[in-house]
N, C-alpha and C positions, 0 to 999 in steps of 0.2 A: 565438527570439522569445517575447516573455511574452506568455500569455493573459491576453484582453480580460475587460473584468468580464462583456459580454454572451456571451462563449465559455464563461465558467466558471457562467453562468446554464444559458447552454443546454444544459450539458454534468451538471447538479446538483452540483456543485463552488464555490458560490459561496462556501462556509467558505474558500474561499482566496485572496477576492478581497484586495485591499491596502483596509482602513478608511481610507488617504487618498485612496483613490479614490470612494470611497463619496459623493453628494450627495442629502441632506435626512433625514428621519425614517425616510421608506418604504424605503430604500435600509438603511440602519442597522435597521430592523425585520428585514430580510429575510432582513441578517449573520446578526442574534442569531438568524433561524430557521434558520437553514442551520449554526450554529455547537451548536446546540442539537440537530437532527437528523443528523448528520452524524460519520462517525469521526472524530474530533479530540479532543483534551486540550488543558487548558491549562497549560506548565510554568513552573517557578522559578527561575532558577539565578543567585545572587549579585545577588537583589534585581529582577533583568530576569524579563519575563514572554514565554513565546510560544510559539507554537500550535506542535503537530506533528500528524497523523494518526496516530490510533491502528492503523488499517488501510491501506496501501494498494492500491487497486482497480489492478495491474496492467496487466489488462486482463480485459474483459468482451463475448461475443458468444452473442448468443442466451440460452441456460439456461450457459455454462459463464464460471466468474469464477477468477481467476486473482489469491491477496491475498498480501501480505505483512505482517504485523504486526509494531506498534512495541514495543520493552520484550520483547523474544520471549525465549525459551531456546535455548542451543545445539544444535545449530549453526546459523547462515544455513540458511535456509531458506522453501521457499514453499509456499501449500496453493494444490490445484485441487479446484472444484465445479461438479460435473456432474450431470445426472441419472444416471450411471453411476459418475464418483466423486467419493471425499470423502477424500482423505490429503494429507500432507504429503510433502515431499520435501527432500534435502539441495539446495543452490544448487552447494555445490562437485562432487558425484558423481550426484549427482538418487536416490541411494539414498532408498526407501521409506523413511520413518522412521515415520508410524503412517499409518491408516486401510485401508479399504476400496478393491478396483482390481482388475480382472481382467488377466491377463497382458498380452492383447493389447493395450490401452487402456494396461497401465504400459511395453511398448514403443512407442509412438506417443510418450507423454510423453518417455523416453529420447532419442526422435529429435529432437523438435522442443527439448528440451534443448541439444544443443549447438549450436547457433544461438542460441539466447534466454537460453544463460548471462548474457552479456555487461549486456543486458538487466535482468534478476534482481538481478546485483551494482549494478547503477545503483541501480535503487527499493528494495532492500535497504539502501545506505549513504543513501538519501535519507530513510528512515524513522527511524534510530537519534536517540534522542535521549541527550543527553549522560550519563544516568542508565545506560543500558543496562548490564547484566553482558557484553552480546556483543561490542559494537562493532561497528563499520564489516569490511566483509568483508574478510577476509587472503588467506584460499584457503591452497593446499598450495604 
């Protein structure tokens, strides 16, 4: 089911509302601010224009965010921040690839990894935009 324009309000996502859903000036004011504050690009390709997220907010609870980025470098991959960490991780192995993590906290990520691969490669190939040197996820 697609989110409403009032879900994507309450939720600070309204850069992703449809502009034909959009009614009057304030409504269109709100876009431009939300399009203006918000991870998003706007791309080009063969004359058409359109939005992608630069970031996506995977998921977010309390102090700890879970992003993936558009236009990234190899390989697939996703960063968690925490008040405890700040790295990245491969999407296919969840191997460390940089930052800061104490063992215990990079075993917890490992566990809760193979459940949320699946997960990962979704908003991974939902971020790529056609430009990307990576592409859409292959895996091994």
């Amino acid at each position: 089911m697609k989110p409403t324009k009032e879900q994507h309000r309450k939720f600070g996502r309204f850069h992703l509302v449809d502009p034909d859903e959009l009614e009057g000036m304030d409504e269109f004011a709100e876009w431009l601010e939300a399009l203006l504050h918000n991870p998003c690009s706007v791309w080009e390709e063969d004359g058409d224009e359109f939005l992608i997220e630069i970031r996506k907010l995977v998921a977010r609870v309390n102090g700890l965010k879970i992003q993936i980025y558009a236009n990234e470098h190899p390989p697939p991959h996703f960063h968690v921040k925490s008040p405890n960490v700040d790295a990245s991780f491969s999407i296919e192995s969840c191997e460390k690839l940089e930052g800061n993590i104490e063992s215990q906290d990079y075993r917890k990520i490992r566990f809760w990894h193979k459940k949320a691969k699946p997960l990962l490669i979704k908003a991974w190939d939902e971020t790529r935009p056609t430009e990307c040197t990576v592409g859409p996820y292959k895996g091994t």
